[in-house]
C-alpha positions in Angstrom: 0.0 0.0 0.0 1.6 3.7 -1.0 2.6 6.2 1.5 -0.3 8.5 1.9 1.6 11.8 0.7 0.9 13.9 4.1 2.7 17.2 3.3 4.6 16.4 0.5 4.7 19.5 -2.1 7.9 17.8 -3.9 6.9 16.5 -7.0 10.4 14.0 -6.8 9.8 13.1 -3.6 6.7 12.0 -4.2 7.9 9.7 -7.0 11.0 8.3 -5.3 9.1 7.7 -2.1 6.7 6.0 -4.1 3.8 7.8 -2.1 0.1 7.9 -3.6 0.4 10.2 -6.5 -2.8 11.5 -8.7 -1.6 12.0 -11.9 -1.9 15.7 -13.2 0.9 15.6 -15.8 -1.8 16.5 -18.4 -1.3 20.1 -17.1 1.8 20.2 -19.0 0.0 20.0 -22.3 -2.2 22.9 -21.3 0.9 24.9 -20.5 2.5 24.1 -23.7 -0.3 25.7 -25.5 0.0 28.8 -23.7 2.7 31.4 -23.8 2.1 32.7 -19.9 -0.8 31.1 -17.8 -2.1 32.0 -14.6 -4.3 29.8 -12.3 -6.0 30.8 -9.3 -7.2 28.3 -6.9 -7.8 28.3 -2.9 -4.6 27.1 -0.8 -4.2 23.6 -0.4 -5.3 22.5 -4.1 -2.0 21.4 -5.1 -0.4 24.7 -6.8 3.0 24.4 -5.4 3.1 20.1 -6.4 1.8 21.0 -9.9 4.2 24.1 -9.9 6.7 21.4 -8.5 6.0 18.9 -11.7 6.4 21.6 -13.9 9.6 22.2 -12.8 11.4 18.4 -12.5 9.5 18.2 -16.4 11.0 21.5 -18.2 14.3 22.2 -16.3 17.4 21.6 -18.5 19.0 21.2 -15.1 17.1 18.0 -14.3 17.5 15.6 -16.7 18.6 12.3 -14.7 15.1 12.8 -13.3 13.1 12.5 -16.2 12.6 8.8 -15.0 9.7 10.6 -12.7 7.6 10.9 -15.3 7.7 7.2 -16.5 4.3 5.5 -16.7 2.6 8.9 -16.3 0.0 10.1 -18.7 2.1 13.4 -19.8 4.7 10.1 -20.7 2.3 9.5 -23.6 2.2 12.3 -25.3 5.1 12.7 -27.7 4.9 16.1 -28.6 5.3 16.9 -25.4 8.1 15.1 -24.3 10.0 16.9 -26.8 10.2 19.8 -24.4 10.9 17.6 -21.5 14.5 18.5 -19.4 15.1 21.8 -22.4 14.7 25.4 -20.3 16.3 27.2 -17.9 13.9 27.0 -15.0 13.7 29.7 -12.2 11.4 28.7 -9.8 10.0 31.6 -7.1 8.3 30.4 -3.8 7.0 33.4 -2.7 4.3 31.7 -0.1 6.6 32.4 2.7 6.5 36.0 2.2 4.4 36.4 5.4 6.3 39.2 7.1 4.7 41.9 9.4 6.9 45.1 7.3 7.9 46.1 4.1 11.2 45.9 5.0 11.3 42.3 6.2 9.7 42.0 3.4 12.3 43.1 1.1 14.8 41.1 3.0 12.8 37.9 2.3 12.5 38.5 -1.6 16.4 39.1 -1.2 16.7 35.7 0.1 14.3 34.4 -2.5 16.1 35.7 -5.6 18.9 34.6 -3.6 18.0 31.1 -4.2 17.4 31.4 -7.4 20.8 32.7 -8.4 22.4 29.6 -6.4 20.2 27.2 -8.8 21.9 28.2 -11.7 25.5 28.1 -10.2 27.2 26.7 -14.2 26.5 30.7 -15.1 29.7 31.4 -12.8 31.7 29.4 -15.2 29.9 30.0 -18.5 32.0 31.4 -21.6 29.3 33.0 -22.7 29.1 35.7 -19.7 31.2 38.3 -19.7 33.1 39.3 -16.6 31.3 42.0 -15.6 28.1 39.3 -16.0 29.6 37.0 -13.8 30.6 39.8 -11.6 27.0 41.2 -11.1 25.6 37.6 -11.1 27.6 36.7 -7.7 26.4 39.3 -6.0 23.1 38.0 -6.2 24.5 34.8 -4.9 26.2 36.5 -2.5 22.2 38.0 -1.3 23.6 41.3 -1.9 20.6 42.7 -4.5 17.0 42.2 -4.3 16.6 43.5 -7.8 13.9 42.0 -10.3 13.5 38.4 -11.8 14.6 40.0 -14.8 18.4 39.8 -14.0 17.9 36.4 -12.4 16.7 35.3 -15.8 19.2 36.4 -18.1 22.1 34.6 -16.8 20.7 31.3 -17.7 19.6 32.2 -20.8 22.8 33.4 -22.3 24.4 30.6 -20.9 22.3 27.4 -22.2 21.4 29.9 -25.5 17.9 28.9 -24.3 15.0 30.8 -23.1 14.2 30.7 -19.7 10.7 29.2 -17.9 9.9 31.4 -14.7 7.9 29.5 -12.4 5.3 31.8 -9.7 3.7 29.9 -6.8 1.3 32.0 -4.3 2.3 35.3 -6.0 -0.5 37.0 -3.8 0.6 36.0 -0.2 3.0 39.1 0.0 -0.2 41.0 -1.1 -2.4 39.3 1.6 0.4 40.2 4.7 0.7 44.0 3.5 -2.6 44.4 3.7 -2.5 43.1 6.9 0.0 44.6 8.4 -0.8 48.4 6.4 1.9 48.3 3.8 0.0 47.9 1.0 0.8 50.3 -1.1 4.3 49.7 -1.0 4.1 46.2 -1.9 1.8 46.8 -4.5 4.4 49.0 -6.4 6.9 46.9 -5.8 5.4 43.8 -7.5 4.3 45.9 -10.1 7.8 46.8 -11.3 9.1 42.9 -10.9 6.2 41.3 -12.8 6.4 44.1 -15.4 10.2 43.2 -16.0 10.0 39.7 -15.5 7.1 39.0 -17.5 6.4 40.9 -19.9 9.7 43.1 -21.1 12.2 40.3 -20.7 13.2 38.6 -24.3 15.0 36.4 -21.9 11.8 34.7 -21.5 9.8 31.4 -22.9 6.4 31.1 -20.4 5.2 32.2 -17.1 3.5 30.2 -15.2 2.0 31.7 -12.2 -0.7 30.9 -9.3 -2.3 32.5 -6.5 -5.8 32.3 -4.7 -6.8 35.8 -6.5 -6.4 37.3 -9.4 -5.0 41.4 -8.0 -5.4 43.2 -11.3 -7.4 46.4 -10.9 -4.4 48.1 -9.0 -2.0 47.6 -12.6 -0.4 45.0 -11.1 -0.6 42.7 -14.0 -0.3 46.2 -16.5 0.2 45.2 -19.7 0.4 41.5 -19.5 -1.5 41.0 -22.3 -0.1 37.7 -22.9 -1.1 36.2 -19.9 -4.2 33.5 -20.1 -5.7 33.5 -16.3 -7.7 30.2 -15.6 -10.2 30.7 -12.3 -12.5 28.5 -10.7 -15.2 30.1 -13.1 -13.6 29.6 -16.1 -14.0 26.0 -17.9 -10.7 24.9 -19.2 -8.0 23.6 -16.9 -9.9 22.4 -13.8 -9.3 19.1 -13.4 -5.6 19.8 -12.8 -6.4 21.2 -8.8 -7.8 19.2 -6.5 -9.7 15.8 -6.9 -12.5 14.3 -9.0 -14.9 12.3 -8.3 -13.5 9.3 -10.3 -9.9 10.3 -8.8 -11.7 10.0 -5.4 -13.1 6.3 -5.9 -10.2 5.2 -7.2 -8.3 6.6 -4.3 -10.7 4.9 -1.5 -10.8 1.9 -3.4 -7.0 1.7 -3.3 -7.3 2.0 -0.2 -10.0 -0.2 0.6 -12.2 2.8 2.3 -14.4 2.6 -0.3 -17.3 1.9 2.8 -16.7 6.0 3.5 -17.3 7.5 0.0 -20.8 8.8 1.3 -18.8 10.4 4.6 -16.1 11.7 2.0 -18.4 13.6 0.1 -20.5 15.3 2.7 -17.4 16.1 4.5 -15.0 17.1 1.4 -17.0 17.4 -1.7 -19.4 20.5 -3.2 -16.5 22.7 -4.6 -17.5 23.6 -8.6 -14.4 24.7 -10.6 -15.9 25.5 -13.7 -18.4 22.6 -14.6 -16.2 20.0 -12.7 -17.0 18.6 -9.1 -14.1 18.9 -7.1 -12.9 17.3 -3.7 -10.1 19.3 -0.9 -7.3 16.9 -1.9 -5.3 18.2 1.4 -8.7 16.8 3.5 -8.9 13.9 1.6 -5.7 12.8 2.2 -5.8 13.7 6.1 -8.8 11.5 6.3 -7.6 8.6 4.7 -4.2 8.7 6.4 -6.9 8.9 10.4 -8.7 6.2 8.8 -5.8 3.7 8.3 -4.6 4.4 11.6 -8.2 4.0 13.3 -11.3 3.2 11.3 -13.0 5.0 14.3 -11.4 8.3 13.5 -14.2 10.9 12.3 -13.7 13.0 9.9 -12.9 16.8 11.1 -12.3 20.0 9.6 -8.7 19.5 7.9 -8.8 22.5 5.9 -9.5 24.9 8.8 -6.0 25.0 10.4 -3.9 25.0 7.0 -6.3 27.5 4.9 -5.5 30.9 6.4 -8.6 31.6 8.3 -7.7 35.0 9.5 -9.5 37.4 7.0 -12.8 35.1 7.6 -12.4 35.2 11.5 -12.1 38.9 10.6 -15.3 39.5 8.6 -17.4 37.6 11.7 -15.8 39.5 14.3 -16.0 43.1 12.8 -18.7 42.5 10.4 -22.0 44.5 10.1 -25.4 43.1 11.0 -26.2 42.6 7.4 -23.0 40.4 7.1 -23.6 38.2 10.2 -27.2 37.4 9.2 -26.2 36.6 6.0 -23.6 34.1 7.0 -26.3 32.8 9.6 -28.5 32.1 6.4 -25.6 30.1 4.8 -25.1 28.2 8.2 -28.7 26.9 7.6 -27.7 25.4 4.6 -29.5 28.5 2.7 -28.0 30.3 -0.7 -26.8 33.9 -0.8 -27.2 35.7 -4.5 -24.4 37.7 -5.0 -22.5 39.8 -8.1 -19.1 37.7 -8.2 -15.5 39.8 -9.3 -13.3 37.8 -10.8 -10.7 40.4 -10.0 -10.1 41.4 -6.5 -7.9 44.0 -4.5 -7.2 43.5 -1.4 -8.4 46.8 -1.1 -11.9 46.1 -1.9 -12.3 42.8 0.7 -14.0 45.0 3.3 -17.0 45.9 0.8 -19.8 43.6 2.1 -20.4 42.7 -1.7 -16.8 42.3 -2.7 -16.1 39.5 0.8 -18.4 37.0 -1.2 -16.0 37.4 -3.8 -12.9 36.9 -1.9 -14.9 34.1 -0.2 -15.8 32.1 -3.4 -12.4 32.7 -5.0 -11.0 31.3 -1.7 -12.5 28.3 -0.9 -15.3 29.2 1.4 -18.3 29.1 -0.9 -19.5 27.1 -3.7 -21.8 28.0 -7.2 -25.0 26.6 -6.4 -26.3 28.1 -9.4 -25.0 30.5 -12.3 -27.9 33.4 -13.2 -25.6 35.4 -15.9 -24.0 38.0 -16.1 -21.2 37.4 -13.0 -24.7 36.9 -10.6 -24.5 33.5 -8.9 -26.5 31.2 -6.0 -23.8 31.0 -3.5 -23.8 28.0 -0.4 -21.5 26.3 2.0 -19.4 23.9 -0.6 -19.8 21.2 2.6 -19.4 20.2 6.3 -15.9 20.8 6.6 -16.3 24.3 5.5 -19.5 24.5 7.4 -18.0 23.6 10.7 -15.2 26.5 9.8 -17.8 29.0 10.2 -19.5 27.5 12.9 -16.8 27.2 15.3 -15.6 30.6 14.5 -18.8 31.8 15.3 -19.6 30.4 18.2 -16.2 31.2 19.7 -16.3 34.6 18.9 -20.0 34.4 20.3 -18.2 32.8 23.4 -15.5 35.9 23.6 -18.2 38.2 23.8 -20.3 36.5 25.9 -17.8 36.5 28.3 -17.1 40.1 28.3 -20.8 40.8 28.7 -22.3 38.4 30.7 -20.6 39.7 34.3 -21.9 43.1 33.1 -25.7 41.5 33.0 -25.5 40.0 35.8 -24.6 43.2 37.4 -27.4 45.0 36.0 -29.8 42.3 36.8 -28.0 43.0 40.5 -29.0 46.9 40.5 -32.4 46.4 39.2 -30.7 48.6 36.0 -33.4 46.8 33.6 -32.9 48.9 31.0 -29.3 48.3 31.1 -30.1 45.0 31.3 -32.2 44.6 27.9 -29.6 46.8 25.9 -26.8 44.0 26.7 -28.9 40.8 26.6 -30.2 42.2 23.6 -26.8 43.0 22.6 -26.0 39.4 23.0 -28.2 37.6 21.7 -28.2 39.1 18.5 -24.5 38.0 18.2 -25.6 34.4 18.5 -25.9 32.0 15.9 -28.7 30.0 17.2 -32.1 31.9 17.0 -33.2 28.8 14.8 -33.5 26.7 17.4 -36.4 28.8 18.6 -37.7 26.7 21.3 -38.6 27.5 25.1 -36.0 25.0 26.0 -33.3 26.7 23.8 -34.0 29.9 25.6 -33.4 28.2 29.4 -30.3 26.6 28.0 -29.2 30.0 27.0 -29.7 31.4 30.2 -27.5 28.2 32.1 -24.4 29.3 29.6 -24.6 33.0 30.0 -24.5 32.6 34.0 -22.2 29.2 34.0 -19.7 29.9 36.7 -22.0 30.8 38.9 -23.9 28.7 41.8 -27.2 27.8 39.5 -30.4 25.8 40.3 -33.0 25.5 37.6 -36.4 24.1 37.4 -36.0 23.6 40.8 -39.4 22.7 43.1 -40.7 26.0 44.9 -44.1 25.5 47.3 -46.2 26.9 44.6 -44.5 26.0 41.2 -41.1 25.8 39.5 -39.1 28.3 39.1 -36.8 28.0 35.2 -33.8 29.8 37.3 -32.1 30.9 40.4 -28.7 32.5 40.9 -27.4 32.8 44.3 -24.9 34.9 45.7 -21.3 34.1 47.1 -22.8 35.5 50.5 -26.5 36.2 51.9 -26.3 40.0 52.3 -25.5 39.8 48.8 -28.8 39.8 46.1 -30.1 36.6 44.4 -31.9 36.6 41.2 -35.1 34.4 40.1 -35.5 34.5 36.2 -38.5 33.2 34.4 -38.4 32.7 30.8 -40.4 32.1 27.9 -40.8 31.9 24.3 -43.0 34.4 22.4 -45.0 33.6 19.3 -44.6 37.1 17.8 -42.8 40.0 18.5 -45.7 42.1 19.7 -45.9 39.3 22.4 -42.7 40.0 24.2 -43.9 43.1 27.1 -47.1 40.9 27.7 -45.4 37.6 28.1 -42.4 38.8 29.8 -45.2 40.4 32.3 -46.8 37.7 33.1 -43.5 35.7 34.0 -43.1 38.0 36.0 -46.7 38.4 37.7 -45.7 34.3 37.6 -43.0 35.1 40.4 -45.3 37.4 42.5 -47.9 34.7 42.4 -45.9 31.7 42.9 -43.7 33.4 45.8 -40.4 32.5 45.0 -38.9 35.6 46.1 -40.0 34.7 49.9 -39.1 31.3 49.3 -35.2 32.3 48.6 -35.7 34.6 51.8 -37.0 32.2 53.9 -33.7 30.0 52.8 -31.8 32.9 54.5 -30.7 35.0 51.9 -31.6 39.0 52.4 -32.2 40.4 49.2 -33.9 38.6 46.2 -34.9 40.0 42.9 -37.3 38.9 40.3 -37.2 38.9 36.4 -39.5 38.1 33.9 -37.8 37.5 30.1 -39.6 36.4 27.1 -37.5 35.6 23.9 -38.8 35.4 20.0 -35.8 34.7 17.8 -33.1 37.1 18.6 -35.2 39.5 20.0 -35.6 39.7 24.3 -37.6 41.5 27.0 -37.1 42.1 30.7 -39.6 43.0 33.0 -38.7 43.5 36.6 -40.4 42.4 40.0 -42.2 45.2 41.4 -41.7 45.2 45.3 
């Protein structure tokens, strides 16, 4: 049985450990039909192995590897293996490029071209540099210029008298941490100038090959790269090359005789639509397989939510407006959003309500239920994996606030401050994700978990009823609260009912019961609940 490849964004590794490998050397025929290409697709679809592939297949450097391709489909085609181990191949990672300042920045892509120049080492000792080539060459071995992918390219080509293939993985990452950390601008310019060289004025060149989750065009980052072909999840040609089929996906549980789970696979991993293809999370695919060969009693978990970059979505649900949050609560019921999609983003425009659904489709987090024309979709929760993303980072940013709040409630609740009171339950409340569960009981659980921590006793037997809740004080002088709750119908029902659970305390005398148990000050509330709305009525002494 092959290694389950865990990890392994190598493209020779992966053949010489003789791991599980899906075969997507068909991409190389879409590349040779292109003279720059750029695909977008969300993290952990397999850019940087493809980008990997491309590599150990076109690089003049690697030909005692060619063997890596044997058996493979791309092994087939004999046009295409006329191109195999001829180019100069620079190859920029740029998906480490995660620093908090433009100057550390800087200092990475120094390291990066760096690299580069220590790939092609031979140029040191080619007779076709001059001196003063070789001269300015070492210094970019010796990480002493951070200038373009230009220069890096040249040196190659005049050596092999061959045109050079630059390779691009995650071009956007440096975007994505500028624009958290506020130095956009600068990094915006700044790729702008080494794209423009690199790609587009260099004769040194044969093909680009780029990827990224987003496609950053509006702010002339891409300026006249008219050559370029971009390939997005919306587009129709090249998208069986990221991520996993369906067939891909039987043939991978079969292999591994998990073929008992496909139903579990698909709820769980399934739903993405790139183009008119179904598509599987090959990263959580894999992770599942590899917990199922160790345990068959391993369930399947969110993979994707620890590896994905989950910031900028734990951002939207933490600072986002009410619009946003009940719209996400809609797609948490399984319920479609319809939405104008970009194709192109900026960073710039992510915090637009209309332009996050964008970023969010583009990205991984939503699916196409349904294309209406004319860039308007049906947008949904591609599947539980992704579905459990939102929830957990819903309820624990409903948990963080609750536990900022709650003492301040209770407080309020302590001083009779009702209005107070309302305002922050309220408050609350409407931060919750839950308001579907729209039952009486729901509304008593609530109350346990907001006052958890506390000394509690619920539907507990008083002399004329059942009280829903009592909280008691550290000491007797101190005041204990009685809370009644119930669910409304309607909204026009929430004074009246909350009233009456009140008049339900008077009646019932649970206030004198909690005296008679010694305590010295007891207050009463009446709360009535209808979805996310709330009403408290106090006890009148």
């Amino acid at each position: 049985m092959k290694l389950v490849p865990i990890g392994i964004e190598n493209f020779k590794e992966m053949i010489d450990k003789n791991a599980y490998y899906v075969n997507k050397t068909n991409l190389i025929e879409n590349v040779l039909n292109e003279q720059s290409v750029f695909f977008t697709r969300p993290r952990r679809f397999g850019k940087t192995l493809n980008m990997s592939m491309l590599y150990y297949f076109f690089s003049i450097k690697e030909k005692e590897n060619a063997y890596l391709f044997n058996g493979l489909n791309i092994s087939k085609n004999k046009e295409a293996i006329k191109h195999q181990n001829k180019y100069p191949v620079i190859f920029i990672f740029l998906k480490d490029m995660k620093n908090s300042s433009y100057e550390k920045q800087m200092n990475r892509f120094k390291e990066v071209i760096c690299l580069c120049a220590k790939s092609h080492l031979e140029s040191l000792n080619s007779e076709r540099l001059l001196a003063s080539e070789k001269k300015l060459f070492q210094k970019y071995v010796n990480n002493e210029l951070e200038r373009e992918i230009f220069n890096i390219s040249y040196f190659p080509y005049k050596h092999y008298h061959q045109k050079v293939i630059i390779l691009i993985d995650e071009y956007d990452v440096p975007l994505q941490s500028a624009y958290q950390y506020n130095y956009y601008d600068e990094m915006v310019e700044f790729l702008k100038n080494v794209f423009s060289s690199a790609l587009k004025t260099n004769e040194s060149l044969e093909k680009g090959i780029m990827t990224g989750c987003l496609r950053i065009s509006k702010e002339s980052i891409f300026t006249g790269l008219n050559n370029f072909t971009s390939y997005s999840i919306l587009n129709n040609i090249g998208n069986e090359y990221f991520g996993f089929t369906e067939k891909e996906i039987l043939q991978l549980l079969k292999d591994y005789n998990l073929t008992d789970y496909v139903d579990e696979v698909k709820e769980w991993y399934d739903g993405y639509l790139f183009g008119n293809i179904e598509i599987y999370n090959p990263w959580s695919t894999l992770m599942y397989v590899d917990c199922k060969l160790n345990s068959s009693d391993n369930k399947p978990i969110s993979f994707w939510a620890n590896t994905s970059g989950n910031d900028l979505v734990v951002n939207y649900i933490q600072n986002g407006s009410d619009e946003l949050h009940e719209e996400f609560e809609q797609l948490i019921q399984g319920k479609s959003l319809t939405k104008y999609i970009k194709p192109e983003l900026t960073y710039r425009e992510m915090d637009n309500i209309n332009n996050i659904y964008s970023f969010l489709l583009l990205t991984g987090y939503l699916k196409i239920k349904e294309d209406l024309g004319e860039n308007k979709y049906k947008l949904i929760i591609p599947n539980k994996e992704v579905y459990e993303i939102y929830k957990q980072t819903f309820m624990s940013y409903f948990e963080d606030y609750t536990f900022v709040r709650k003492e301040d409630l209770y407080q309020s609740l302590v001083k009779g401050d009702v209005d107070h009171a309302n305002e922050i339950l309220g408050d609350i409340l409407s931060r919750s994700i839950t308001y579907f569960d729209n039952e009486e009981s729901f509304y008593h659980g609530f109350l346990l978990g907001l006052f958890s921590g506390k000394k509690i006793k619920s539907n507990r037997e008083a002399v004329h009823g059942r009280f829903d809740l009592c909280i008691f004080p550290k000491q007797i002088f101190q005041t204990a609260l009685i809370l009644e709750c119930k669910h409304s119908k309607i909204v026009k029902d929430l004074i009246k009912d909350s009233s009456e659970e009140a008049q339900q305390i008077i009646d019932n005398k649970y206030e004198e019961e909690i005296i008679n148990e010694g305590y010295l000050h007891v207050k009463g509330y009446g709360i009535s609940f209808y979805k996310k709305y709330c009403y408290i009525v106090k006890v009148q002494a």
